[in-house]
MOPAC internal coordinates of N, CA, C and O (Angstrom, degrees):
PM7 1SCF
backbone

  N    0.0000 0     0.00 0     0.00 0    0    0    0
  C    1.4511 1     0.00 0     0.00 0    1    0    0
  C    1.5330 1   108.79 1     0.00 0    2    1    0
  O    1.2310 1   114.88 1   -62.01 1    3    2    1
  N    1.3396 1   127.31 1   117.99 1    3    2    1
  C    1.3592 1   127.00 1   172.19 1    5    3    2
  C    1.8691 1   103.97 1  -105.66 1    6    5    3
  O    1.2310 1   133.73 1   -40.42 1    7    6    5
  N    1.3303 1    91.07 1   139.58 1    7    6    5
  C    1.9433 1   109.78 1   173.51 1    9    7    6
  C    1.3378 1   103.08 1   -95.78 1   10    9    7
  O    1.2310 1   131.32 1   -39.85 1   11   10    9
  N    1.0528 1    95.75 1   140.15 1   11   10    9
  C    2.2291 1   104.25 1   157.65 1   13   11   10
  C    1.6506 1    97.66 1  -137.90 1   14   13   11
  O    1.2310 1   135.02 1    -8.65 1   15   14   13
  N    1.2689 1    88.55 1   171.35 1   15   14   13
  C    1.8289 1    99.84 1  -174.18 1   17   15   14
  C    1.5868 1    93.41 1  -127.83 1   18   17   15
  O    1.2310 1   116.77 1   -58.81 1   19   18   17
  N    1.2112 1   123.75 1   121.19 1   19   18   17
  C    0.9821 1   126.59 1   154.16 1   21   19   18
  C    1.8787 1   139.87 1  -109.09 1   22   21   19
  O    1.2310 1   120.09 1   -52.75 1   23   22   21
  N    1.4122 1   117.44 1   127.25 1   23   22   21
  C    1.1356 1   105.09 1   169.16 1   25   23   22
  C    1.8887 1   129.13 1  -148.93 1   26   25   23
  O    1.2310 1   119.74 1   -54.19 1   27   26   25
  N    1.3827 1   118.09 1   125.81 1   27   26   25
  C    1.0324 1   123.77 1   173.18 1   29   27   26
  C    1.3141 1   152.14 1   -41.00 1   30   29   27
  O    1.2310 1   112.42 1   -57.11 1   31   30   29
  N    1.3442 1   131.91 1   122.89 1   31   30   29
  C    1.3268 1   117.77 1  -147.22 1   33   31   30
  C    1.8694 1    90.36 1  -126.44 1   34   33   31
  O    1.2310 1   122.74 1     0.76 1   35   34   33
  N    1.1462 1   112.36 1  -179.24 1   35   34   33
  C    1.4161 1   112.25 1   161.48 1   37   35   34
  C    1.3230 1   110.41 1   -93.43 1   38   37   35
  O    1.2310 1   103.84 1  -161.05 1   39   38   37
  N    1.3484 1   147.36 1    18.95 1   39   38   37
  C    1.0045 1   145.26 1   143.22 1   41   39   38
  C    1.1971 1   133.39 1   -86.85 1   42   41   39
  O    1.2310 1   119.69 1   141.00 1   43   42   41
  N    1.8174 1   118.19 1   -39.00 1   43   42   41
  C    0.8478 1   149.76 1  -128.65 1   45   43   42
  C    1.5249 1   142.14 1   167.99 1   46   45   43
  O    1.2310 1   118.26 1   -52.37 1   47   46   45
  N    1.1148 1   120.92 1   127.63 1   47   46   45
  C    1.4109 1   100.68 1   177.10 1   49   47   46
  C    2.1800 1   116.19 1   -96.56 1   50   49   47
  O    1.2310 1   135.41 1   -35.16 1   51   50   49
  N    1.0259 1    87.78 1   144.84 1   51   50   49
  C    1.5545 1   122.43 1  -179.54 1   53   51   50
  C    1.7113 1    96.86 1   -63.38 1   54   53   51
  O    1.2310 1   113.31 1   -12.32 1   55   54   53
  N    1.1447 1   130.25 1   167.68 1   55   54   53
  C    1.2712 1   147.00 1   125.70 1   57   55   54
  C    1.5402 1   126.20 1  -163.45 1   58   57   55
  O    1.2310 1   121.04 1   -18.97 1   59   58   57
  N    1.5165 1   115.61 1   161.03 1   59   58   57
  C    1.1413 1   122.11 1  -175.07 1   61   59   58
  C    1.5737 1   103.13 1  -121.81 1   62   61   59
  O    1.2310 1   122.16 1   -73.69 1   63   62   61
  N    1.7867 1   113.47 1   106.31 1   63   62   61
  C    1.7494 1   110.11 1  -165.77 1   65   63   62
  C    1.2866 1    71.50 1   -86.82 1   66   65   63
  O    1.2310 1   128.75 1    -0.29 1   67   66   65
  N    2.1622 1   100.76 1   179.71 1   67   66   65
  C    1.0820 1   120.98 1   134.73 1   69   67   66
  C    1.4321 1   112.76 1  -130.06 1   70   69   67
  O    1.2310 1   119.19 1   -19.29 1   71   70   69
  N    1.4987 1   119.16 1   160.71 1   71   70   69
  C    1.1632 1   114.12 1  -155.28 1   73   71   70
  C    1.5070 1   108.10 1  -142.76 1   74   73   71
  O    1.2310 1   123.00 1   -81.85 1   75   74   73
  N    1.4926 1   111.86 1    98.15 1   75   74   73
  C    1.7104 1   113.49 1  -163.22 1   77   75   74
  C    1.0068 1   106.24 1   -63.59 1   78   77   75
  O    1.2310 1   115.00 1   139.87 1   79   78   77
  N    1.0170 1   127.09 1   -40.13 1   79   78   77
  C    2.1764 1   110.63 1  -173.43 1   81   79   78
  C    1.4996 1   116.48 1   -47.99 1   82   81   79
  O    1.2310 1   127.36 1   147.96 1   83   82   81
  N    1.3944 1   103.44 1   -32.04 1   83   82   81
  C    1.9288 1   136.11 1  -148.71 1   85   83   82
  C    2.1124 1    89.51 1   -88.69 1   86   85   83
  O    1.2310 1   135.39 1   131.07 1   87   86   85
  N    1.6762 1    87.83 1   -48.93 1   87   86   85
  C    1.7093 1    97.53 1  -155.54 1   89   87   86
  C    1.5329 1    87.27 1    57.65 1   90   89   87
  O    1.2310 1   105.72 1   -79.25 1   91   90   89
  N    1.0033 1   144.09 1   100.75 1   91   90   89
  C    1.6666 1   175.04 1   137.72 1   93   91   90
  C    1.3438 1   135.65 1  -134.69 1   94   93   91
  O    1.2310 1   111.72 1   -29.26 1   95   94   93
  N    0.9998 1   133.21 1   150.74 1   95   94   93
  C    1.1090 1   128.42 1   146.66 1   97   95   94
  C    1.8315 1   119.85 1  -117.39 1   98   97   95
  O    1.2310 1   129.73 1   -31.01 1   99   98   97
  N    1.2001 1    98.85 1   148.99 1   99   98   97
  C    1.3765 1   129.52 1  -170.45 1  101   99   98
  C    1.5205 1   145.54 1   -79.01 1  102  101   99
  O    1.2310 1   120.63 1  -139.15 1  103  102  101
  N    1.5203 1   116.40 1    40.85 1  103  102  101
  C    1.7241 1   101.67 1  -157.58 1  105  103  102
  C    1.3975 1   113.48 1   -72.69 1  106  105  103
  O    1.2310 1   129.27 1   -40.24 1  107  106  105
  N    1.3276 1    99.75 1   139.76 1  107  106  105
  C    1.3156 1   116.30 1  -157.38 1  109  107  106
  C    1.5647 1   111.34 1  -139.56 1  110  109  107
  O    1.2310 1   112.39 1   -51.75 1  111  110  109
  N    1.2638 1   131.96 1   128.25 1  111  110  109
  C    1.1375 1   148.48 1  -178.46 1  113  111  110
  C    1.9073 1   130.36 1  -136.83 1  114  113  111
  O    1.2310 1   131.39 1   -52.21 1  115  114  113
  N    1.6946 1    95.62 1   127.79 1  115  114  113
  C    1.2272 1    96.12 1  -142.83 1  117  115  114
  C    1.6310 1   141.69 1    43.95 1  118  117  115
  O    1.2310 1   124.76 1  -140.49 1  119  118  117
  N    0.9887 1   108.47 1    39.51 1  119  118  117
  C    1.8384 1   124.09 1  -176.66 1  121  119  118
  C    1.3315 1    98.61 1    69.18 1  122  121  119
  O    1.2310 1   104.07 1  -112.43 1  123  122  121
  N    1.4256 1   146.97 1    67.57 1  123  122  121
  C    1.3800 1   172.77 1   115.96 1  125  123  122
  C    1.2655 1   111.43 1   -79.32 1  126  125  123
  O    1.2310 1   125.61 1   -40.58 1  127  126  125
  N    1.5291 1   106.82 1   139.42 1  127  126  125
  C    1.7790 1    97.84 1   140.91 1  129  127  126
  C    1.5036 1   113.18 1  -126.41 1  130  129  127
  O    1.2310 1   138.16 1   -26.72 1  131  130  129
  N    1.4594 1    82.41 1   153.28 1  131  130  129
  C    1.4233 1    92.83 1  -163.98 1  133  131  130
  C    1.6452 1   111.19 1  -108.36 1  134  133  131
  O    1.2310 1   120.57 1  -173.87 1  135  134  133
  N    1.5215 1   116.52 1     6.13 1  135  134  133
  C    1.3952 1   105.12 1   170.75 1  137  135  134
  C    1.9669 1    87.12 1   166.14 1  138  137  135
  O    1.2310 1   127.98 1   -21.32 1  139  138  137
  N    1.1953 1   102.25 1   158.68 1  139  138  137
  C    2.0726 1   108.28 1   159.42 1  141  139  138
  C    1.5524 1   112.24 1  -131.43 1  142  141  139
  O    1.2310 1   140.58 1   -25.99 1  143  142  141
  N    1.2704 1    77.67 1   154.01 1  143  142  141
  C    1.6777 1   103.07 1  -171.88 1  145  143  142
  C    1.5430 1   111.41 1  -128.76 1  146  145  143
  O    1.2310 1   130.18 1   -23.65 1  147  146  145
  N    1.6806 1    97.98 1   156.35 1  147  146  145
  C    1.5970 1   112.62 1   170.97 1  149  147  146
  C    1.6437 1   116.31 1   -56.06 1  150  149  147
  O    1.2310 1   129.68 1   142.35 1  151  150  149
  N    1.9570 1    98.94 1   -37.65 1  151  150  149
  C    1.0877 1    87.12 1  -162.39 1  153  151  150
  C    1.8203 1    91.13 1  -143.49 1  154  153  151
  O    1.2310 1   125.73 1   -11.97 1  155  154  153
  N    1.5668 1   106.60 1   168.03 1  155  154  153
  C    1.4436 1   116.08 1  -162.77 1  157  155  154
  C    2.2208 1   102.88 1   -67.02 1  158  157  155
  O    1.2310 1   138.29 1   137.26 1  159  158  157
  N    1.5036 1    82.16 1   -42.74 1  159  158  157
  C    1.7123 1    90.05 1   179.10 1  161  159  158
  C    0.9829 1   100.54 1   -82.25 1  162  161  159
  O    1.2310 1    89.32 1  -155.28 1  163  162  161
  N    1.1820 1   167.83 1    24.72 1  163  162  161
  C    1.6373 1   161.11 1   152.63 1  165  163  162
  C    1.8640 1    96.02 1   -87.50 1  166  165  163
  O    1.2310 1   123.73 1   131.17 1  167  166  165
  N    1.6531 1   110.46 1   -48.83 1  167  166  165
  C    1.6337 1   111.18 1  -179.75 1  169  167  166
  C    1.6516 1   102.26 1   -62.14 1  170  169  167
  O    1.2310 1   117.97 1   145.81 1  171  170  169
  N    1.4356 1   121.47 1   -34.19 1  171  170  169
  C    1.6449 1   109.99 1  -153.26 1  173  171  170
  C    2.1781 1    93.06 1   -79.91 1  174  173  171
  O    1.2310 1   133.56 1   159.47 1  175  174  173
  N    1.0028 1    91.38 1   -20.53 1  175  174  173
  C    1.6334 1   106.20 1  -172.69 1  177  175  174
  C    1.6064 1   111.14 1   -57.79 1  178  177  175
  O    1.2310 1   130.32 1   122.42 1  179  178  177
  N    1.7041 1    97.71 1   -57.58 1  179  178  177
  C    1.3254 1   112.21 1  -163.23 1  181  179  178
  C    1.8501 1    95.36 1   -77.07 1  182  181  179
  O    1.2310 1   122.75 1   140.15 1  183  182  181
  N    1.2805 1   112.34 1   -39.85 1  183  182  181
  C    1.2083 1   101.38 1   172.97 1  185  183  182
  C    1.2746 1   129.15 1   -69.62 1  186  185  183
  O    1.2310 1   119.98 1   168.00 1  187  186  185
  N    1.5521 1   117.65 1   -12.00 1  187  186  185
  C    1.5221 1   115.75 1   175.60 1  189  187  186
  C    1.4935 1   102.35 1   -77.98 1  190  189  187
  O    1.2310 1   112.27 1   135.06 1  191  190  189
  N    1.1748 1   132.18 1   -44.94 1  191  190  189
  C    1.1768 1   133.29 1  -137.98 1  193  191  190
  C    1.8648 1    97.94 1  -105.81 1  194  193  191
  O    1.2310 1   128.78 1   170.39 1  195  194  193
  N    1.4390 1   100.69 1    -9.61 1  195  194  193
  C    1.8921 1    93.64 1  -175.16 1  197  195  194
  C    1.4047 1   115.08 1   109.60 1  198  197  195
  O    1.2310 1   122.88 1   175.29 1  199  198  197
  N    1.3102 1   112.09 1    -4.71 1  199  198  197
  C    1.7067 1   101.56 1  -140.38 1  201  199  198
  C    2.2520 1    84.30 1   -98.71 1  202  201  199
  O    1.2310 1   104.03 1  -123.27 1  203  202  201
  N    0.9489 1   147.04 1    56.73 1  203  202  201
  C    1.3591 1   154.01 1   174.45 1  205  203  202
  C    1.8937 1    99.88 1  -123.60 1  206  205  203
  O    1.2310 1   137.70 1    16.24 1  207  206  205
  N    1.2250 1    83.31 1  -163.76 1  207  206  205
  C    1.4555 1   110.70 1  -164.54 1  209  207  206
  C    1.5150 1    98.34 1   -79.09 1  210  209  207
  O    1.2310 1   104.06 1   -20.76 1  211  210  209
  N    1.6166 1   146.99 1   159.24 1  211  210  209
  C    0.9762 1    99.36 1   160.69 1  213  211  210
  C    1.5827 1   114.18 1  -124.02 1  214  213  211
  O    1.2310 1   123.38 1    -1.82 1  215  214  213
  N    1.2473 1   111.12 1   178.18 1  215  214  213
  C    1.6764 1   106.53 1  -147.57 1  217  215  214
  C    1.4186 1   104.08 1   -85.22 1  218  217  215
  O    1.2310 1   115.55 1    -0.78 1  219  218  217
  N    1.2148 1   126.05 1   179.22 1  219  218  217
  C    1.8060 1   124.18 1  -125.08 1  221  219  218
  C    2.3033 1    72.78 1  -117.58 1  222  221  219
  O    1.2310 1   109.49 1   140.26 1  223  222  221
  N    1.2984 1   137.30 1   -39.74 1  223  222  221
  C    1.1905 1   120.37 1   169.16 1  225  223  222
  C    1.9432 1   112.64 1   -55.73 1  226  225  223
  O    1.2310 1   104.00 1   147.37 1  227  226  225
  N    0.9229 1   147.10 1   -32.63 1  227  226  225
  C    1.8870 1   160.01 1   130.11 1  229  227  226
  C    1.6826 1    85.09 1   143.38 1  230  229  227
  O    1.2310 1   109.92 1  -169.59 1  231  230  229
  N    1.1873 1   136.53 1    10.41 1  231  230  229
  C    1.8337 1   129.07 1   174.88 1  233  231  230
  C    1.3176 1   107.55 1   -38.34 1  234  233  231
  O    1.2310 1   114.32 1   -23.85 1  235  234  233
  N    1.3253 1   128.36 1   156.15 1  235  234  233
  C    1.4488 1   132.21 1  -164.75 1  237  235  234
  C    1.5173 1    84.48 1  -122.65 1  238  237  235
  O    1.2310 1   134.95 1   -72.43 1  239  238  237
  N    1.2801 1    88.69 1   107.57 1  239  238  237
  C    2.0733 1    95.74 1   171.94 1  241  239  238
  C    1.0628 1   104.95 1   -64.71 1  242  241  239
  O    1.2310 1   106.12 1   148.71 1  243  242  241
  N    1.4591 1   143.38 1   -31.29 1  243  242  241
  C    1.0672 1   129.88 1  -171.21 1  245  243  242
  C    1.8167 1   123.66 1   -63.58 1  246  245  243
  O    1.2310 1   129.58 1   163.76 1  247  246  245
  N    1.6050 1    99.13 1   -16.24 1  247  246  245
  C    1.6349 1    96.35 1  -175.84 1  249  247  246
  C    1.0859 1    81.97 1   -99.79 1  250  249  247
  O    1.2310 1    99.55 1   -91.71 1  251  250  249
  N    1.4645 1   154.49 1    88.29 1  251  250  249
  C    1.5140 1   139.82 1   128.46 1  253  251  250
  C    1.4492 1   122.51 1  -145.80 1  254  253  251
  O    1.2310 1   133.50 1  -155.14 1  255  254  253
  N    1.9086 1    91.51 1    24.86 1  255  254  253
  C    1.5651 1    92.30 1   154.80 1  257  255  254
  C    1.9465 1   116.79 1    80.95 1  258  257  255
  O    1.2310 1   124.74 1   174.66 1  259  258  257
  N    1.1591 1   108.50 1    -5.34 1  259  258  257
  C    1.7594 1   135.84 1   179.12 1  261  259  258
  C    1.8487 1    84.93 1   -48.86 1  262  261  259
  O    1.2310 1   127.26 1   -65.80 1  263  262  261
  N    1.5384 1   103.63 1   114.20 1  263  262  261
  C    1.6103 1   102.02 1   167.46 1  265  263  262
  C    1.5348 1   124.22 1   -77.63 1  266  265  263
  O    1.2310 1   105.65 1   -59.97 1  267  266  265
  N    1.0122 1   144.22 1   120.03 1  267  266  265
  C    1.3344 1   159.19 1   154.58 1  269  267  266
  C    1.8940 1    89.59 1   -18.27 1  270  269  267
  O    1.2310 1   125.80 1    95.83 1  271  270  269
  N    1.0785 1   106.46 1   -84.17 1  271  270  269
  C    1.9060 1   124.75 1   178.21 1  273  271  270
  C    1.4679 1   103.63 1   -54.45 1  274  273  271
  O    1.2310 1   128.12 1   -69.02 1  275  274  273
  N    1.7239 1   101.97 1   110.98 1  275  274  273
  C    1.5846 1   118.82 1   172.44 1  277  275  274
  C    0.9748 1   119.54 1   -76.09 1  278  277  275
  O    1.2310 1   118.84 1   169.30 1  279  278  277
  N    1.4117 1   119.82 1   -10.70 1  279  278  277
  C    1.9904 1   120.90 1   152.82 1  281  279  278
  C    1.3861 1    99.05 1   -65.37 1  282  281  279
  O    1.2310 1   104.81 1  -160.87 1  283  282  281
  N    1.2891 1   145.69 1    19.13 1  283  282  281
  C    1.4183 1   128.51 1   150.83 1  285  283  282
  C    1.2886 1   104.69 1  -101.93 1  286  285  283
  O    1.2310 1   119.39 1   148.06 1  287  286  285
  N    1.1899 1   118.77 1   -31.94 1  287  286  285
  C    1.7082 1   111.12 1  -178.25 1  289  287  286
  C    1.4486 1   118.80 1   -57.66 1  290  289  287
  O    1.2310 1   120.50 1   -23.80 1  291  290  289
  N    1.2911 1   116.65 1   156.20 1  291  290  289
  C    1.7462 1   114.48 1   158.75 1  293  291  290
  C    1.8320 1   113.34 1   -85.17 1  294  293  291
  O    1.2310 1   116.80 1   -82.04 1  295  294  293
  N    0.7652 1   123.70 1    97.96 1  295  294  293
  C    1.4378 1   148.89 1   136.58 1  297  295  294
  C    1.7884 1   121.21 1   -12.75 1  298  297  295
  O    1.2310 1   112.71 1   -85.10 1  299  298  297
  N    1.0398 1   131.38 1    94.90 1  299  298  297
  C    1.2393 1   145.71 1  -159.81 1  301  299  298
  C    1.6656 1   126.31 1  -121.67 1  302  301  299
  O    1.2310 1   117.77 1   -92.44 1  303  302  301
  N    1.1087 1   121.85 1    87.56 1  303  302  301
  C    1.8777 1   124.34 1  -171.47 1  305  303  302
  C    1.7666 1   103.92 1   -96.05 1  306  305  303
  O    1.2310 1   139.65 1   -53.61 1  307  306  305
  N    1.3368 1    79.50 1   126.39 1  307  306  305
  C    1.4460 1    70.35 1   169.44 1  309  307  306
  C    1.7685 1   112.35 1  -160.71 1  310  309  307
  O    1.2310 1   107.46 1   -32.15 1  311  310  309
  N    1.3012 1   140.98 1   147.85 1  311  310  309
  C    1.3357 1   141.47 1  -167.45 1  313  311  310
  C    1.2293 1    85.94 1   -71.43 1  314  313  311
  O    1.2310 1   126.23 1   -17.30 1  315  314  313
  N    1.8994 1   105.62 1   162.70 1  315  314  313
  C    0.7727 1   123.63 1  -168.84 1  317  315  314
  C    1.6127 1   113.64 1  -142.68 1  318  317  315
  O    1.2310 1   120.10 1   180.00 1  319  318  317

């Protein structure tokens, strides 16, 4: 079973992969990634706050509202 976190922006949508070969996780914006992590809340963090790679359009993730807290995200299981 693999999780992702997903959440919507007015630009764009957000996500948080994970990636078993990697054991990573993935924040990722608009089908980018923008950096991996140990852990899913360490990606929703760095992406709230800016602190990733930054994405190849130059948008400032930080104005679009991306929650830090993954009880705001939508939450996604699915086989793999």
């Amino acid at each position: 079973m693999q999780t992702i976190y997903i959440f919507g922006t007015r630009k764009g949508l957000a996500q948080i992969d994970f990636h078993a070969t990697t054991g990573r996780f993935y924040a990722v914006f608009c089908n980018e990634k923008l950096g991996n992590y140990h852990s899913p809340e360490q990606a929703a963090a760095d992406l709230a706050h800016g602190y990733t790679f930054s994405h190849s359009s130059g948008i400032d993730l930080t104005i679009l509202g991306i929650p830090e807290d993954l009880e705001d995200w939508e939450r996604i299981s699915y086989d793999k």
